[in-house]
C-alpha positions as CSV (number, residue, x, y, z in Angstrom):
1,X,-30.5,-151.4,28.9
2,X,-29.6,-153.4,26.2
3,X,-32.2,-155.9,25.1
4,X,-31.4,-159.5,24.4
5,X,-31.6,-161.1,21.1
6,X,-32.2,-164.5,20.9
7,X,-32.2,-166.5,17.5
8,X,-32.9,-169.9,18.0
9,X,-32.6,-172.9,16.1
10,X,-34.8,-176.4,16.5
11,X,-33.2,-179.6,15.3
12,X,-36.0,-182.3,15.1
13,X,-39.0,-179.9,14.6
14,X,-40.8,-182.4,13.2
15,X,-41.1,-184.9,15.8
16,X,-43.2,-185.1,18.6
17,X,-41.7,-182.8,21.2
18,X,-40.8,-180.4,18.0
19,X,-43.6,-180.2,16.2
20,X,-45.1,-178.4,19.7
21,X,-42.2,-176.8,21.1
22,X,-41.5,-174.9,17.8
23,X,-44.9,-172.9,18.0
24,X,-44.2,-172.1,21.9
25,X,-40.8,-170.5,21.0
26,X,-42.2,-168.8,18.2
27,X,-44.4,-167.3,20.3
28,X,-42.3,-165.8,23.0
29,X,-39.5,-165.0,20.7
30,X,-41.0,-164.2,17.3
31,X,-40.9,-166.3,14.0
32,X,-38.1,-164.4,12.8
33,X,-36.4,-165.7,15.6
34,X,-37.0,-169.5,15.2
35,X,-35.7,-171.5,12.5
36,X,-37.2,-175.2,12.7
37,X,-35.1,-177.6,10.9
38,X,-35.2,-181.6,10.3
39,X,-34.3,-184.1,7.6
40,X,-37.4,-183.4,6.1
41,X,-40.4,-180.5,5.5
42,X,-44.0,-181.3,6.2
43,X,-46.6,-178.8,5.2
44,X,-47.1,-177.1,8.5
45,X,-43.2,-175.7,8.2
46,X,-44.8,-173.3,6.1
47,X,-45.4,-171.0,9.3
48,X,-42.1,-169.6,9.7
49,X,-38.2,-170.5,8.9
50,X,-36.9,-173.9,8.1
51,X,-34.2,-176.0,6.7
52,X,-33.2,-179.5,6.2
53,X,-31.0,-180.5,8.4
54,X,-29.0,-183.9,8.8
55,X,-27.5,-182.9,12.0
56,X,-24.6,-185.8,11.8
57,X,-24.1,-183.5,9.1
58,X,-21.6,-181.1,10.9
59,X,-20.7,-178.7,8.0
60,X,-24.8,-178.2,7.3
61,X,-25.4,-177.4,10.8
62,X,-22.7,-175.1,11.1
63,X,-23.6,-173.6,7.7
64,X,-27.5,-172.7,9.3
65,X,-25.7,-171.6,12.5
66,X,-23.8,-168.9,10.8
67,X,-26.7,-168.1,8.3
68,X,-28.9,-167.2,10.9
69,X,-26.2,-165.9,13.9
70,X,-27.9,-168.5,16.0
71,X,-27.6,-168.2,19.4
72,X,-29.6,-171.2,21.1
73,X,-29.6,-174.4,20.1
74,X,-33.0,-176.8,21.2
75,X,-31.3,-180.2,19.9
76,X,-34.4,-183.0,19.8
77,X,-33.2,-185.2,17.3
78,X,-33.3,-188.6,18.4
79,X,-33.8,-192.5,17.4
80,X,-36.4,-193.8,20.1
81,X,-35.8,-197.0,22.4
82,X,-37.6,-199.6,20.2
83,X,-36.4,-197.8,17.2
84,X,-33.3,-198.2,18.6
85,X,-33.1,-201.4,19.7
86,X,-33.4,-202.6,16.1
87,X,-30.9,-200.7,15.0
88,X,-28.4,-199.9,17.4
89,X,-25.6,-198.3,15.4
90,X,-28.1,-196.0,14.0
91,X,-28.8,-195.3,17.3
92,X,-25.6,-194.3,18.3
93,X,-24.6,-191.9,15.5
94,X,-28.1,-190.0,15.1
95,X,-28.4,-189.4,19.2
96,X,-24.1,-189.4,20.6
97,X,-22.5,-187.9,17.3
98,X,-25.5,-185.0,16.6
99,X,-25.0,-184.0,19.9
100,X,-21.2,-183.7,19.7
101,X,-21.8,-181.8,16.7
102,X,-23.9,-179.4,18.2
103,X,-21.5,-178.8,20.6
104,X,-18.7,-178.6,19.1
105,X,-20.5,-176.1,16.7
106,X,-21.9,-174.3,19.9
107,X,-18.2,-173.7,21.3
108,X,-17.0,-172.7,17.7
109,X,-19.7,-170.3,17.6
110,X,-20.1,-168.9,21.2
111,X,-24.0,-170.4,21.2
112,X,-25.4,-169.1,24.7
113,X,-27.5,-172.1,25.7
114,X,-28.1,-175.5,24.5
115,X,-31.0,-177.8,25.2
116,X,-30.3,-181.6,25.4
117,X,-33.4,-184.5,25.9
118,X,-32.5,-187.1,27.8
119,X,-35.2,-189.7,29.4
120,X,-35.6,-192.1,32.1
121,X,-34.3,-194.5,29.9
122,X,-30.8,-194.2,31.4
123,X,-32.2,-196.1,34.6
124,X,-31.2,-199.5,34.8
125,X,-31.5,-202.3,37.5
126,X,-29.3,-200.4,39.7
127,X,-32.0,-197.7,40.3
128,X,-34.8,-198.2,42.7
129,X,-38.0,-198.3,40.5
130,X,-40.1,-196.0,42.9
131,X,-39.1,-192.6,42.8
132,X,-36.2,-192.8,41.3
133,X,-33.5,-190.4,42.7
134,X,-31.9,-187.4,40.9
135,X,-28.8,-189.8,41.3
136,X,-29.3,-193.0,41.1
137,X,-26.7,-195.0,39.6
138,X,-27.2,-195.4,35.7
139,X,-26.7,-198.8,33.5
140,X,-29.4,-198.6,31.5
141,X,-30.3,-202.0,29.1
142,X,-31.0,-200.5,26.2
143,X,-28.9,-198.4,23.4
144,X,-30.9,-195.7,23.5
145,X,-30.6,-195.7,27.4
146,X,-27.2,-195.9,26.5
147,X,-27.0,-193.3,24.2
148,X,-28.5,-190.9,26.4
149,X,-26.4,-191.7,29.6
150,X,-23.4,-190.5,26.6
151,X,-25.3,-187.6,26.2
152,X,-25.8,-186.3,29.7
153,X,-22.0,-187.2,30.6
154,X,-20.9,-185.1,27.3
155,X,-23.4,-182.0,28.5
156,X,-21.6,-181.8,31.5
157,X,-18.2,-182.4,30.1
158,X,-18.8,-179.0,27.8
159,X,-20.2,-177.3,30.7
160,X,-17.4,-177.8,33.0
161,X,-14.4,-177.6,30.4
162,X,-15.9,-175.0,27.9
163,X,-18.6,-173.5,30.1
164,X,-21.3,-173.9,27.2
165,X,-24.8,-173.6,29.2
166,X,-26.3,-177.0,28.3
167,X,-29.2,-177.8,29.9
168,X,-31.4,-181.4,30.1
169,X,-34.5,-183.1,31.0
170,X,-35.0,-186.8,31.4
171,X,-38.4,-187.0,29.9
172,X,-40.9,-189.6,31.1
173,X,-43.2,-190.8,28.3
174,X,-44.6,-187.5,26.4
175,X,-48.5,-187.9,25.8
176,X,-49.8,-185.3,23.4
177,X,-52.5,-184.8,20.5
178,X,-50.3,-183.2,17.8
179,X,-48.7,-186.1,16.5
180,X,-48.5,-189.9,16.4
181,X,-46.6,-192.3,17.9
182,X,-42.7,-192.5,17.0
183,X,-41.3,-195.6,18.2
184,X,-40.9,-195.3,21.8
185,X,-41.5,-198.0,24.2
186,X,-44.3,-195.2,26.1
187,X,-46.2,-194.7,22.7
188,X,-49.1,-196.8,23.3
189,X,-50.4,-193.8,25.6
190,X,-50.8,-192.0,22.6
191,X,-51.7,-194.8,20.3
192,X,-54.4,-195.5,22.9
193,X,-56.3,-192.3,22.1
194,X,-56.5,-192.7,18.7
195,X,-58.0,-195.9,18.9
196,X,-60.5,-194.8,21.3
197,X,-61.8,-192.0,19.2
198,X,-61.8,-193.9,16.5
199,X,-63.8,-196.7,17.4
200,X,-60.9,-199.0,17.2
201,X,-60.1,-201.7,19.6
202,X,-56.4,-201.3,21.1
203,X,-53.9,-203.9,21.2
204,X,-51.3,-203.0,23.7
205,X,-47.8,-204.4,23.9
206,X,-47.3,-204.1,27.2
207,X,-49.0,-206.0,30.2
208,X,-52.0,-204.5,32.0
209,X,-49.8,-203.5,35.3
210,X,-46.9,-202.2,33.9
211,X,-46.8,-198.8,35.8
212,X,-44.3,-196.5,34.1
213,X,-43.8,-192.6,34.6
214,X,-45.5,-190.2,32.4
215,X,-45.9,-186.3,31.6
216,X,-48.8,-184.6,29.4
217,X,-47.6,-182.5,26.4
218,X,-47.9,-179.2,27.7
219,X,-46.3,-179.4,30.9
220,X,-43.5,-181.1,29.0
221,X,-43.5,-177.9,27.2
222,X,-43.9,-175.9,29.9
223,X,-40.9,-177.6,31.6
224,X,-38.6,-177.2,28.6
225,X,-39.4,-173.2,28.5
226,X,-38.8,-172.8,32.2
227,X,-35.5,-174.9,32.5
228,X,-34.4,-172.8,29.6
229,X,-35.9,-169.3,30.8
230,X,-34.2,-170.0,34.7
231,X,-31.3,-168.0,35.9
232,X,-28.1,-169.8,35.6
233,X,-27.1,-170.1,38.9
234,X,-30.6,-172.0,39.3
235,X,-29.2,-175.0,37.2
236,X,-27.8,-177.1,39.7
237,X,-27.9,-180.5,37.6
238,X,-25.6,-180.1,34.5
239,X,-26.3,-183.7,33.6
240,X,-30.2,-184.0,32.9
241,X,-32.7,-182.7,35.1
242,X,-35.7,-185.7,36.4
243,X,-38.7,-185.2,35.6
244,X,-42.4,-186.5,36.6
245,X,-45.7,-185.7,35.9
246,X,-47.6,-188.3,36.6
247,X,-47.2,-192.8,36.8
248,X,-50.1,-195.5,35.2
249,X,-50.6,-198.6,33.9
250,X,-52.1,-199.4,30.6
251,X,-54.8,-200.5,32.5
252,X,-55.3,-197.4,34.3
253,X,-55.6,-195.3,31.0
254,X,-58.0,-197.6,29.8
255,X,-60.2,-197.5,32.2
256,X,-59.9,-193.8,32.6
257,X,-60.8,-194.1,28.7
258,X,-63.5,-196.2,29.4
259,X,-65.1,-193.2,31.7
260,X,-65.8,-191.4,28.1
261,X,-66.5,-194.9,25.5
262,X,-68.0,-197.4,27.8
263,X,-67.8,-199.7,25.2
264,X,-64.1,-198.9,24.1
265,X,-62.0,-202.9,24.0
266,X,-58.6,-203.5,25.0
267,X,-56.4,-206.8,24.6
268,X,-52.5,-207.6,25.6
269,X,-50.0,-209.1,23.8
270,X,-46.8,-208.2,25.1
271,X,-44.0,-207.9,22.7
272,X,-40.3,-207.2,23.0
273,X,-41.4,-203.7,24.2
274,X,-41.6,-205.1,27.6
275,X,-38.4,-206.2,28.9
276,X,-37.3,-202.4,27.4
277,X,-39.9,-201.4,30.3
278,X,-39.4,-203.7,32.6
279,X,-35.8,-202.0,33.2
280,X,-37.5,-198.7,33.5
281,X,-38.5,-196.9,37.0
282,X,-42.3,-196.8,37.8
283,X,-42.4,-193.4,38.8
284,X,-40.0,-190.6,39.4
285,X,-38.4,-188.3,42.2
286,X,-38.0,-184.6,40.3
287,X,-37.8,-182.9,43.7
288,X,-34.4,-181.1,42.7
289,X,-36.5,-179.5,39.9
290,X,-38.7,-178.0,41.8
291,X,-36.3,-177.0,44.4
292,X,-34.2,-175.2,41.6
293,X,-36.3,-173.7,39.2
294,X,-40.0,-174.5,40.5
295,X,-41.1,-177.3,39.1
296,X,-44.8,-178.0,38.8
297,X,-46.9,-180.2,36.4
298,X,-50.5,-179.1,35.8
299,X,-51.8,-182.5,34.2
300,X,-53.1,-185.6,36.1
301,X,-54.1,-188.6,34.1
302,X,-58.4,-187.6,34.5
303,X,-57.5,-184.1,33.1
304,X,-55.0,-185.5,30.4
305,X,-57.9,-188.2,29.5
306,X,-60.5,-185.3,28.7
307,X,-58.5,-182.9,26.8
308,X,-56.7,-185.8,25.0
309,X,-60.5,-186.6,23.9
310,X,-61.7,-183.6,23.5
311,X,-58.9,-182.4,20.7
312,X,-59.1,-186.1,18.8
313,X,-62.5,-186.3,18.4
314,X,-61.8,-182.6,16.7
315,X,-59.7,-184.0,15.0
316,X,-61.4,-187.6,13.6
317,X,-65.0,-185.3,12.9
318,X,-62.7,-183.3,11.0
319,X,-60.8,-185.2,8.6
């Protein structure tokens, strides 16, 4: 029986899905068989392939694609919603026209799979706020909403013209240790942590009650690996895939916080950040992706809370 081969390339390895995702693939496939690539190296690219990579940039990409006879392309490049929002046309061009040219590239090049991000910022005012269906109807008020509704609808354009196997997630706010915040509207789950640990108190920019859905790093990861490991005829969704792994308010985290530094402060002072999340759902309906390819987060927020304290503190004694 012929065996396989997969050589997979990572575009945004640097940020914070990549910088995690690109040591899972690497170990299930090999670093020989991961190339991590992004518009700049950090020092921990060290461990294994990488290239800079501009991927508006088509010729570059192609150029890396044939260098390394790639064969799946994990495409997490992306200008975040309050990133976004202050510059939209940036925006558009680093999250629409990467993704065309990864597709286009991927069809030129017979890629197998491709992964897409999208988020549950394509919901809009249309969609019912608690759990949101696979189908709700999507105007979302932001550009990066925007951008990503573009991006789902051009995923399954190449999948039902061109048969390219793309496959999505719409990605709650990621919460994870590895890295800091990057300009998304969900950050201040992260930022929170680091201010705990730190002694610092935490200004949020979001009122106290503003329940919006979230997912702990590793099941995000876990997710990704699993949509992209399930047979094909498991992949009912060929726009983007919800997702869920748990809902809070900033309150909620705080006080879960506040279980671990009793004397840990938090103020609000809502910013623009909150119409951008007052358009968002406040939790999720992923059934069809655990009917389709099993589905199951391992995190709640008490179990996030502890190991999210337990690795920064490392971290802080550390540096």
């Amino acid at each position: 029986m012929e065996i396989e081969i997969n050589n997979i390339l990572v575009i945004g390895s640097n940020g914070q899905i990549g910088s995690v995702l690109t040591p899972a693939l690497r170990e299930i496939h090999g670093k020989s068989s991961v190339v991590a690539s992004d518009i700049y190296k950090k020092q921990d690219n060290a461990d294994g392939l990488f290239e800079i990579l501009d991927a508006t940039d088509f010729n570059v990409l192609e150029n890396i694609v044939k260098k390394y006879a790639i064969t799946q392309i994990y495409h997490l490049a992306a200008i975040l919603s309050a990133k976004g929002e202050e510059n939209p046309q940036l925006a558009w061009d680093v999250n629409v026209n990467s993704l065309m040219n990864v597709l286009e590239v991927s069809i030129k090049h017979n890629i197998k799979k491709v992964f897409y991000p999208s988020s549950i910022a394509v919901f809009g005012s249309n969609a019912s706020l608690f759990n949101t269906p696979q189908n709700a109807n999507l105007n979302p008020a932001t550009i990066y909403g925007v951008s990503k509704v573009a991006g789902e609808n051009l995923a399954q354009y190449y999948f039902l013209k061109y048969g390219l196997d793309v496959r999505s997630l719409r990605y709650p706010g990621i919460i994870g240790y590895q890295s800091l915040p990057g300009g998304g509207t969900t950050d201040y789950a992260v930022d929170i942590y680091h201010k705990a640990v730190s002694g610092d108190e935490f200004n949020c920019f979001l009122e106290s009650d503003t329940r919006l859905p979230m997912i702990y790093m590793d099941d995000a990861i876990k997710a990704t690996i699993s949509l992209m490991e399930a047979s094909p005829e498991c992949i009912k969704v060929r726009t983007s895939y919800n997702l869920s792994g748990m809902s809070f308010s900033p309150e909620e985290i705080y006080l879960s916080i506040k279980k671990h530094y009793p004397n840990f402060k938090i103020s609000y002072k809502p910013d623009f950040r909150q119409n951008i999340a007052n358009s968002w759902p406040r939790s999720i309906d992923d059934s069809s992706a655990k009917n389709d390819w099993n589905w199951k987060p391992s995190y709640d927020l008490k179990n996030m809370t502890r190991v999210m304290i337990s690795k920064l503190s490392k971290r802080y004694k550390s540096a």
